[in-house]
C-alpha positions in Angstrom: -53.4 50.9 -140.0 -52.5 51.8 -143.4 -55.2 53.7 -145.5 -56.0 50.5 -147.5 -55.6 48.3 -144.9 -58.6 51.1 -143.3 -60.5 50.8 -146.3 -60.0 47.0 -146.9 -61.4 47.0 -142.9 -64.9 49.3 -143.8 -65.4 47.3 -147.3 -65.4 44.4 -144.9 -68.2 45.6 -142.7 -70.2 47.3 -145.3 -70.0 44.0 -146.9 -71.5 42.2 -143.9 -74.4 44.8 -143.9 -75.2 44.7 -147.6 -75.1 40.9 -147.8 -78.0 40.8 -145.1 -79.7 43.7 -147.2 -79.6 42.1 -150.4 -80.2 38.3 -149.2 -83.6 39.7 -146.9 -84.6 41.5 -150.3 -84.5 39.1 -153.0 -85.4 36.3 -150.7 -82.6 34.2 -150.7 -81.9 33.9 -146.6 -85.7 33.6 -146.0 -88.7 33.5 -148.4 -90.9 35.0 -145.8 -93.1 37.8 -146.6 -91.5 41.2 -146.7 -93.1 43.2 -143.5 -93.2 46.7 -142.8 -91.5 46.4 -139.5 -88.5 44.3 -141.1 -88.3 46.6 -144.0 -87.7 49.5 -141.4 -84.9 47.6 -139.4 -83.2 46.7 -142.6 -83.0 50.0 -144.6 -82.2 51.4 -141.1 -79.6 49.6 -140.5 -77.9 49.4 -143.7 -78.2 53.6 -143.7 -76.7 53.6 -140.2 -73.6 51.3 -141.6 -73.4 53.6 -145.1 -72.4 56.4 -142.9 -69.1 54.9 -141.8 -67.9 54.2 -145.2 -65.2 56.6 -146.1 -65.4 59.2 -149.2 -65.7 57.5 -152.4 -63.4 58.9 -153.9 -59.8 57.0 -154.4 -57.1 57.1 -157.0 -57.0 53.4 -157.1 -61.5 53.5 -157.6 -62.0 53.1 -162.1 -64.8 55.4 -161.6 -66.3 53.9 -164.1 -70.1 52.9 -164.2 -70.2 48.9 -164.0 -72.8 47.0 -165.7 -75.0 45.4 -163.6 -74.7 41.5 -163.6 -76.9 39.8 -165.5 -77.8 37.5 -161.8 -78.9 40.8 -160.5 -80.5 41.6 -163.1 -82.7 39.0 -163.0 -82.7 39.8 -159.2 -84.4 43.4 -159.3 -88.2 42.0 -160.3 -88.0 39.5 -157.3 -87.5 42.5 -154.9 -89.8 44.2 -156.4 -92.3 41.2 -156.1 -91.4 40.9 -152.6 -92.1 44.3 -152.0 -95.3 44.7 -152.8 -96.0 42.4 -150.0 -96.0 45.2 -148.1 -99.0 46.9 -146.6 -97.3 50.3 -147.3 -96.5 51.0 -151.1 -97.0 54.9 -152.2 -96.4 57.5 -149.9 -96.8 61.2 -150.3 -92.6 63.1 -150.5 -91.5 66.0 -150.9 -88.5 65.5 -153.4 -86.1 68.3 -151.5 -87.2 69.8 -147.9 -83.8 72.2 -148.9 -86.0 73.9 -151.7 -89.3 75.1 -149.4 -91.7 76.0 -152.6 -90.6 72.0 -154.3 -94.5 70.5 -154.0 -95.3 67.0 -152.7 -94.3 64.1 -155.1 -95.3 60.3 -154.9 -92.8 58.2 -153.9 -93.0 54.5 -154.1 -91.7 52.0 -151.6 -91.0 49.1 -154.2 -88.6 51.6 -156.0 -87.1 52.6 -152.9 -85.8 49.4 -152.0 -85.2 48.3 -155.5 -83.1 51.0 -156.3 -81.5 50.6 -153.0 -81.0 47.0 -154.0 -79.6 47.8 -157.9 -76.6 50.4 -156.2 -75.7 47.6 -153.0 -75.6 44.5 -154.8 -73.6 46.0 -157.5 -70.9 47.2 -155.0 -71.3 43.9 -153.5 -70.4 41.8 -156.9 -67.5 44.1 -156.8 -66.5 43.7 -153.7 -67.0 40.1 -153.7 -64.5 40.1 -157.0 -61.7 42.1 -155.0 -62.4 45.4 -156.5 -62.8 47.0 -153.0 -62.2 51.0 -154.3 -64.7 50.4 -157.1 -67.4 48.9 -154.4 -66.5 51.6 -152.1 -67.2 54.0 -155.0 -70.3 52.3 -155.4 -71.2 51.9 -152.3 -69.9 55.4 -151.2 -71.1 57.9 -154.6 -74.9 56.3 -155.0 -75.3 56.7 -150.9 -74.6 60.4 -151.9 -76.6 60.8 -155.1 -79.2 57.8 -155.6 -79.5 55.4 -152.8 -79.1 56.8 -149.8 -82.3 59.4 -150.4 -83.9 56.4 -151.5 -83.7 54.9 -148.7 -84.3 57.9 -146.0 -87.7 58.3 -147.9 -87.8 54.9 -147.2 -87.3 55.2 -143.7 -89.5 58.1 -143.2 -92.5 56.5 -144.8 -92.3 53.2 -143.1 -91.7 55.1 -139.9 -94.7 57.2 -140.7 -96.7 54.1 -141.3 -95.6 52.1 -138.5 -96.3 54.4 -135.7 -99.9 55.3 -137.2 -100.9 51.8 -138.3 -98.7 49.4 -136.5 -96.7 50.8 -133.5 -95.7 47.5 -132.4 -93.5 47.1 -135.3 -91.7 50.0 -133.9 -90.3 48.5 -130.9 -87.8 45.7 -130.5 -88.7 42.1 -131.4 -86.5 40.8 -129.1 
């Protein structure tokens, strides 16, 4: 398979997995509560998926910052809404467990996932416009530098709660 035609095929299946992220977070497949349990599976998953996608990098990528729809926008105080729904919402972090003396920071599960939110449903507009090397880029450069530690704080925290306060929600629903 070509390289693009590669590319083309992991945009594809990102896409899939972002579409369910998104549509769960801002309500729009279900208007159910947001659970711990659910949160966990989804940010899991949608991790899990992020590592397949190839480097960002690509000569045919603008690599330019795009401005986030106004839709999604609007979107970001719905999620963060939804979160708070949540039984879990601060959580003690340490910022980098690479630099031993960095002290315990806050972190906050409503950020989490609407920052995780902000960085996927931007590379999904793109995607969704045909611009598959910028949404890659997206996608791809903000699981490296702003997403993707949001959401393995994310996963560590609900994990963390989950197994103290609900380990139910840590085995499979099915």
């Amino acid at each position: 398979m070509p390289r693009s035609g590669h590319r083309l095929s992991i945009a594809t299946r990102f896409s899939r997995e972002a579409r369910r992220f998104v549509d769960w977070a801002d309500g729009s497949a279900c208007a159910d509560r947001l659970t711990a349990p659910l949160a966990l599976r989804r940010v899991a998953q949608l991790y899990a998926q992020a590592l397949e996608l190839p480097q960002p990098w690509s000569e045919n990528a603008t690599v330019r910052p795009a401005e986030l729809p106004v839709f999604l926008e609007a979107r970001l105080n719905q999620v963060r809404l939804r979160a708070a729904a949540i039984p879990l919402q601060h959580y003690s972090e340490i910022f980098s467990p690479l630099v031993p003396p960095d002290p315990p920071v806050v972190g906050d599960l409503a950020d989490d996932l609407v920052a995780i939110y902000r960085d996927i449903g931007l590379g999904l507009h793109l995607h969704e416009r045909g611009r598959v090397d910028d949404a890659l880029w997206q996608w791809g450069f903000g699981f490296q530098t702003q997403w993707g530690q949001h959401a393995s704080s994310a996963i560590r925290a609900l994990h963390c709660y989950l197994a103290q306060e609900d380990p139910s929600g840590l085995s499979s629903n099915e």
